[in-house]
N, C-alpha and C positions, 0 to 999 in steps of 0.2 A: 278406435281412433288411432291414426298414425303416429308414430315416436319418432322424436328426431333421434339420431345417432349417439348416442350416451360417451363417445370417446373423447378421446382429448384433440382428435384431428379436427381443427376449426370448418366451418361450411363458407366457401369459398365466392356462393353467390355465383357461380354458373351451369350447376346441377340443377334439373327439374326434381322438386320432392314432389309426395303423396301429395294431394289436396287437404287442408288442413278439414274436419269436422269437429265442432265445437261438442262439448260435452252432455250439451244441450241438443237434445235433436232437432232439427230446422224447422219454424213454424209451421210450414206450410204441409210437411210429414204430421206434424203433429193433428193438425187442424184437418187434415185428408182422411187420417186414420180413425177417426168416431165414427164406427158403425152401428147399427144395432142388431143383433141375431135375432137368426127367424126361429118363430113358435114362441115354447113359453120359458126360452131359456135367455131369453132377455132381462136384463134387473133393470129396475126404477130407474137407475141410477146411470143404465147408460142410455137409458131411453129420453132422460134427462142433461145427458151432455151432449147427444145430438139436438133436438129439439134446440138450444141456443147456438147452435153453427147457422148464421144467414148467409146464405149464398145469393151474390148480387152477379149480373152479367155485366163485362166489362171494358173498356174498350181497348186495346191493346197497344203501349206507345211504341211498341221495337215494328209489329208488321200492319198497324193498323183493322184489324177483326178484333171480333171478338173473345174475350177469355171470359175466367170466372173469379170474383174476390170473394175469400172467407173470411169470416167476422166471425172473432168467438172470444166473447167478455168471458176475464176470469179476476178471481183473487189473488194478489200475492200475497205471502204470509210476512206480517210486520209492517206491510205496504195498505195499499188501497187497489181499488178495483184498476183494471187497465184492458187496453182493444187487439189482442192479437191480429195481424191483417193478413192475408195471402195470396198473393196474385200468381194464378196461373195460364199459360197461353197456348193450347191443342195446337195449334196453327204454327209458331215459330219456334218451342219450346220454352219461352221467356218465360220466366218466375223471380217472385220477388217478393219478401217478407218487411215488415215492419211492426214498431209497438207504439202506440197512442192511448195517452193516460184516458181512462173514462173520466174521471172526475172534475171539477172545479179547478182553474187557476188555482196557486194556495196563495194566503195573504201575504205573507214573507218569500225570498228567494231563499236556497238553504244550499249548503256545499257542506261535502262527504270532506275527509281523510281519513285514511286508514294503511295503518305501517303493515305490508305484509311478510310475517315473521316464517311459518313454516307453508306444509301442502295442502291442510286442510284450509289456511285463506285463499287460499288459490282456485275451492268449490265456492266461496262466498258470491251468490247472486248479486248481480249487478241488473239496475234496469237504468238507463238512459236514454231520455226524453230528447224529443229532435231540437228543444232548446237548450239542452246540457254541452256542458264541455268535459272531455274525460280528461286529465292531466297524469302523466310519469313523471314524477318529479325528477327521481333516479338520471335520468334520459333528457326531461326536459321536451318530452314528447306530449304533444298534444292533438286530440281527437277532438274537432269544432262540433260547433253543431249541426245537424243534417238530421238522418233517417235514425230514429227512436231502436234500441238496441234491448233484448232480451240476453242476458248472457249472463257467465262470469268472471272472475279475474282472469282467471286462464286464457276464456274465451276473448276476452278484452285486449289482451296482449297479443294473440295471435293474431287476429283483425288487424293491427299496427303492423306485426311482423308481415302479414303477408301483400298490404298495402307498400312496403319498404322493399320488400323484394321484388316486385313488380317491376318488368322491366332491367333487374340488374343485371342478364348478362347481354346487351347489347347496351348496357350501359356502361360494364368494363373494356368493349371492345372503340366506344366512341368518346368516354372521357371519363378515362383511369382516374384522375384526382376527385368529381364527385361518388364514384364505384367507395372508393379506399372510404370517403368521407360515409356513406351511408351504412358499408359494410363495418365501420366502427361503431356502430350502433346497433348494428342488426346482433354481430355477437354475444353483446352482455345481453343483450334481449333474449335472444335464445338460451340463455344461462336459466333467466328468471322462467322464461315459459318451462325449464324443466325441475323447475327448484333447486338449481343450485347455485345463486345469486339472491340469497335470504341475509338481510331485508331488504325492502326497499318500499316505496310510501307512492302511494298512489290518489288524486283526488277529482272528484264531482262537483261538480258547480252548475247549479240551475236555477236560473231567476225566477222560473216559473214553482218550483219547489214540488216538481212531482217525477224528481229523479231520486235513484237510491240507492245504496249497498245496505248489503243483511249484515245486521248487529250479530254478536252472539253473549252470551253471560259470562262468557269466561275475559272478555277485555280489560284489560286493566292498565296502567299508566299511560292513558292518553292514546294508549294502541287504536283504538275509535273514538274518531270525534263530527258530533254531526251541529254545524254552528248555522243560525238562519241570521238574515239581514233584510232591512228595509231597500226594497228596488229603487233605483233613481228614474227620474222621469225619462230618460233614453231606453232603460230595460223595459218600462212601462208601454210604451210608444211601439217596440220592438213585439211584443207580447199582444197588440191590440188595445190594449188598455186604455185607448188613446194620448193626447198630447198633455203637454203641459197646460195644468191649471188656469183658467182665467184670475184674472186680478183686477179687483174693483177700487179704481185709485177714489182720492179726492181732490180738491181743488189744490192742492198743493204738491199734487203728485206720488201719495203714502198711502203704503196699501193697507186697506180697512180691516178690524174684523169689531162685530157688536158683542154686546157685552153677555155670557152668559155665565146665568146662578147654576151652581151643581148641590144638591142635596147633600147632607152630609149623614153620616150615620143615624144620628140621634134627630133628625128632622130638620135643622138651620140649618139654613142656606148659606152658602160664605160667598165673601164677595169678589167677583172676577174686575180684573180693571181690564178696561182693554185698550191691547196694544197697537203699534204698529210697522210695520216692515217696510222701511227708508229702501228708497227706487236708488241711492246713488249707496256705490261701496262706504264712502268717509264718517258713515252719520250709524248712528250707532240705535238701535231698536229701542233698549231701554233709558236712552237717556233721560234724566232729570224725576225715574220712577226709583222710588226708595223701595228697596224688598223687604217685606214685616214676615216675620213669619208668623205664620198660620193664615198667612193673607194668599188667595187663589188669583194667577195671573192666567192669561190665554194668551194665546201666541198663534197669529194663521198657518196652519202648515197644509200640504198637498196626502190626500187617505192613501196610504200602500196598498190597500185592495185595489179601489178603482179610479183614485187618482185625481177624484173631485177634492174641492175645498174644504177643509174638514179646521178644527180645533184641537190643540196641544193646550191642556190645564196644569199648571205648576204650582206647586205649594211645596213652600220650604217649610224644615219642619227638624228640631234642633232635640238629638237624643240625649238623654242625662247620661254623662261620664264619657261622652263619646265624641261626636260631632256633629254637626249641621250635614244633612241632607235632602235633597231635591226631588220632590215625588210626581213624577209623569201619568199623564194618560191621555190617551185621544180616540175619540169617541168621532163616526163617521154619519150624519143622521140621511145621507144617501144610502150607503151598503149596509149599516151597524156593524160596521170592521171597528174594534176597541180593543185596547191594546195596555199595557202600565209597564211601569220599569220607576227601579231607584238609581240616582245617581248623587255618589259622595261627593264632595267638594276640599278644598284646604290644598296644600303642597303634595309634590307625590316625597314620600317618606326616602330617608336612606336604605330602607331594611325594608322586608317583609315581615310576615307575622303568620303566625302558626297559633288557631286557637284549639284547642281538645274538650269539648264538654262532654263528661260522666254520664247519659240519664238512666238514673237509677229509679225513679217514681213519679207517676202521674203529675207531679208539680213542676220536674225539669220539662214535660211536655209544654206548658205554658209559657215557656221563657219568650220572651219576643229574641228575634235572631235575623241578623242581616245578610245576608248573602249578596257581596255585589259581582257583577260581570265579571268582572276580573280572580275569580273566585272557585279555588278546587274543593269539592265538596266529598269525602268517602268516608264513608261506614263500611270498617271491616266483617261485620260481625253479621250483616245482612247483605253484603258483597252490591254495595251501591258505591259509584262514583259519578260525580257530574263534573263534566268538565267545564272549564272558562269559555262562555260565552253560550252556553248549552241552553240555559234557560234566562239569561239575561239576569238584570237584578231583581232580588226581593227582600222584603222585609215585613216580613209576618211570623209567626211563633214555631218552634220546634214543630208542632203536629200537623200548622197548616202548609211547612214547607217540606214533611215528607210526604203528604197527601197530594201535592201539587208534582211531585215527582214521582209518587204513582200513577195517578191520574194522565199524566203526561207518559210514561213507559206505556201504561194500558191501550191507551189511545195508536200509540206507533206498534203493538205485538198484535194487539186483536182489534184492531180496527175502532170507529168511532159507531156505538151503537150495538157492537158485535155484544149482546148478553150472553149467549151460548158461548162464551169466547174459542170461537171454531180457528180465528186467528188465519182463516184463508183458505182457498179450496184445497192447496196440497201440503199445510203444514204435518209433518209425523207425530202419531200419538205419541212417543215418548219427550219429544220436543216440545208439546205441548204439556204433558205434565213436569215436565221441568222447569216452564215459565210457569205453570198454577206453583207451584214449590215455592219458588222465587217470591212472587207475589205476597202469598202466605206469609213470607218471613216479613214485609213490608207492615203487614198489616196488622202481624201480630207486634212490632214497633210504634205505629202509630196509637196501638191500645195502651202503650206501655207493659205487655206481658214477658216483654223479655228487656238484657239488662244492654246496652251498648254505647259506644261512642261517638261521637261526631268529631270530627278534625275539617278544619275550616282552613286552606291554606290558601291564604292570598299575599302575590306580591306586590302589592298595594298597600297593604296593613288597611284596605277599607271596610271588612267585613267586622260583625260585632255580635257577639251574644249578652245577652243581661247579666247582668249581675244581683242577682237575689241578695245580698250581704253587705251592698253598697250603702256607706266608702269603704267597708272593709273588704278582705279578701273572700273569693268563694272558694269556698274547699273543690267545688264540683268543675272549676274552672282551670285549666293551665294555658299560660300564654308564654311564647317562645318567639324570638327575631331570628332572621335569616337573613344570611345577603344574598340578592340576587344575583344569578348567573350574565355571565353575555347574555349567553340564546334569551333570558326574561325580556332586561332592558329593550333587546334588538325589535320582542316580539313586542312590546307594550310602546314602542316608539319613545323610550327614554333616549335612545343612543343618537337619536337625530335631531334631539329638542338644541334650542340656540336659546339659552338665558344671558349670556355673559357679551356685556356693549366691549364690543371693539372701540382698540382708536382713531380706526377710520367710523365711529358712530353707528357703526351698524351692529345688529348680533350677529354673533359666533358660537359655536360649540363651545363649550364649557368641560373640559378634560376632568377627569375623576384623578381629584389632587390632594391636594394638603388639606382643604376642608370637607370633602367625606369624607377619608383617611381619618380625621379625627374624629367627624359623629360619630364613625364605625365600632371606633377604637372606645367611644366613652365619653368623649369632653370635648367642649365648643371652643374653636379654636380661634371666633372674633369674642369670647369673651377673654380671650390668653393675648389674643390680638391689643385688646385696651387695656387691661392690665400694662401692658411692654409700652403702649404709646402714653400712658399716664407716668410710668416710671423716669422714662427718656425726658418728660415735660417736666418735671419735678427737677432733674439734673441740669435745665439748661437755663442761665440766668442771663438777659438783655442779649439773645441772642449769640452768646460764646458758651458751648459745651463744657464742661466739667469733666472731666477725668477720672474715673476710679483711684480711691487711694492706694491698693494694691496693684495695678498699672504702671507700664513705665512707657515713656512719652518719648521718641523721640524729633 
């Protein structure tokens, strides 16, 4: 691979460099090179990587004949199956590669970030699906969607750089001020493509949720994060999925949905009231329905798999010692796309809240434990961290929510199904017993065989473990407040909330003043408030103030 110039003399954008080659060899080399040797010094194994190369004849768009396309399905490792492509053309030399997920649409849209710190991120494979966006945040650079990308960071960055360079020295000869503007971007990029412009945060976005960058085990404080989201009916429309939902009004113009029973654990049925979804902004869905808790409501919403008319079931549901919350699911009886999530309720808190539970024996695994979205989850001692928004809310017991975060890691290293956990046609045996390791430690936690802690950090203060010893203290328990930073508020959209009425009648931002200042500090300061206007009303008789006796008046 060519190396740019390691000196301190900047590259000026009117040199021709080497042609960049990505670290990665070019599909189409790859996918050319499966041969199989003659006699008997053939193995299985490559007789078996040919045999999946189909070669199609093809029409050629640069000189019109014909060429040849190669198709050859592989595994990524941590990924899923995907379609290497390779067009080539005898006739005019034209070639051209591409990557096309095998698999399914997924049910959620999912975005990468990942801060890249030293050289070994800079090998982290990247695949990009022709509905992904690749983003620099650094740069502020962005790669839309097009033609499906096999690479890596490295290879990611260059792509950009050599798109940028394009055209730049007849572009410093016809109009110096976009030259100077483009060439101020090209050089911290050239800094990063050689590592020496660490860190810098680069991210993935795909509605369709079959784009990706490689994890590895050693990531920690939020250095990777892979967050999924419900599509909007434009993403959906965009993807095929087709359009927006039908709506079955009634005679009054309010969209329907009928009423339905969900089984409950124990065999009863609870009872759904059904709602409905007001055609005009001003009128409000629930009006005039009183929420009971343990009472199941439904609510018409549109399926994120495929975008028909489906059902959202809610039931509120009030924990001892804690608060009221709001339990989700929707169940799709087109695709059977289903889905849950919790969601707390009440004020957002002055403070955050840091909880630490011990488990030391089979019975802390039982504890019921909340985990909401908003919600850092790490265990040092088994080298697990989940981050906010990673797996949405939960609320189920110590063992069924580190089982759910196995279950979930297993599924993204070695595939869904994968028993032999092969984890993809080219993961490395040492790679590979390093996530069985990993695992291992996971599991010997969920038996309770080893001793560890969980630390629940949310700036929300919504998350909740039980307390075994309630109303008294749990010894196994430590809870701690924190104040949030800017960067929280900014990221949780505290810093844009309008609570406080203006006197022109409208809201306004609500500056952080003299009454957080004092939740902070300890003590409520509209109780200190009435205190002072009860003393003031005590001193004033038929409307003439009173004066302190120690005072002097003039």
């Amino acid at each position: 691979m060519a190396e740019y110039d390691r000196g301190e003399e900047e590259y000026d954008g009117t040199e021709e460099r080497e042609p960049y080659e990505s670290p990665f060899e070019s599909l189409s080399k790859r996918v050319a090179g499966l041969k199989v040797k003659d006699g008997d010094d053939a193995t299985s194994q490559e007789v078996d990587a040919t045999q999946i190369v189909d070669v199609i004849e093809s029409l050629c768009m640069s000189c019109q004949e014909n060429g040849e396309t190669r198709l050859l399905l592989t595994r990524i490792p941590f990924f899923h199956e995907i379609i290497l492509m390779s067009f080539s053309c005898p006739h005019c030399g034209y070639d051209n590669t591409e990557v096309k997920s095998a698999g399914q649409i997924q049910e959620r849209g999912a975005k990468y970030t990942l801060r890249v710190t030293n050289e070994e991120d800079m090998q982290r494979q990247i695949i990009k699906s022709d509905t992904a966006v690749f983003c620099l945040q650094d740069l502020e650079i962005e790669m839309p969607a097009g033609i499906g990308q096999l690479s890596n960071v490295e290879g990611m960055l260059s792509k950009i750089l050599k798109d940028l360079e394009s055209g730049q020295r007849q572009r410093k000869k016809e109009d110096p001020e976009l030259w100077k503007k483009i060439d101020a971007i090209v050089q911290p990029l050239v800094k990063m493509i050689l590592s020496q412009n660490f860190p810098f945060t680069i991210t993935l976005d795909d509605p369709s949720g079959n784009s990706w960058i490689e994890p590895s085990s050693k990531d920690r404080d939020s250095k990777y994060q892979k967050s999924e989201y419900p599509r909007t009916v434009e993403q959906n429309a965009s993807l095929g999925l087709g359009e927006a939902p039908p709506s079955t009004s009634d005679t009054n113009g309010h969209h329907v949905t009928g009423e339905l029973p969900l089984p409950s654990s124990n065999g009863s049925t609870a009872h759904v009231v059904p709602q409905v979804e007001p055609t005009t902004s001003d009128q409000d869905p629930l009006e005039g329905v009183e929420i009971l808790d343990g009472n199941m409501y439904s609510l018409p919403t549109a399926c994120p798999g495929c975008t028909k008319p489906a059902d959202m079931n809610l039931q509120l549901v009030d924990i001892p010692y804690f608060k009221q919350v709001v339990l989700s699911a929707v169940l799709c009886l087109h695709c059977n796309y289903r889905s849950s999530d919790v969601k707390t309720g009440g004020e957002v808190p002055a403070k955050g809240k840091r909880i630490y539970l011990d488990v030391r024996d089979p019975q802390d695994l039982r504890r019921d434990i909340l985990k909401s979205e908003t919600c850092c989850l790490q265990i040092e001692e088994i080298q697990v961290e989940v981050t906010p928004g990673t797996m949405g809310g939960r609320f189920t017991t110590v063992e069924g929510l580190l089982t759910q975060i196995r279950d979930t890691m297993k599924r993204t290293i070695f595939d869904v199904g994968d028993d032999d956990k092969e984890g993809g046609d080219s993961m490395p045996a040492e790679k590979r017993q390093h996530w069985d390791r990993f695992f291992d430690k996971i599991d010997q936690a969920i038996k309770g065989e080893l001793e560890y802690t969980i630390l629940l950090e949310d700036p929300l203060a919504n998350s909740y473990v039980q307390n075994l010893c309630a109303p008294d203290p749990d010894p196994r328990i430590r809870e701690e407040e924190f104040v949030r930073s800017e960067e929280m508020d900014e990221e949780l959209g505290i810093s844009d909330m309008k609570t406080k009425m203006g006197k022109n009648g409208e809201y306004e931002k609500e500056e952080i003043g003299e009454k957080e200042a004092a939740v902070r500090a300890g003590h409520d300061i509209e109780e200190e408030k009435a205190k002072a206007a009860e003393t003031i009303k005590q001193t004033n008789v038929a409307g003439v103030s009173k004066e302190p006796e120690d005072s002097t008046s003039i």
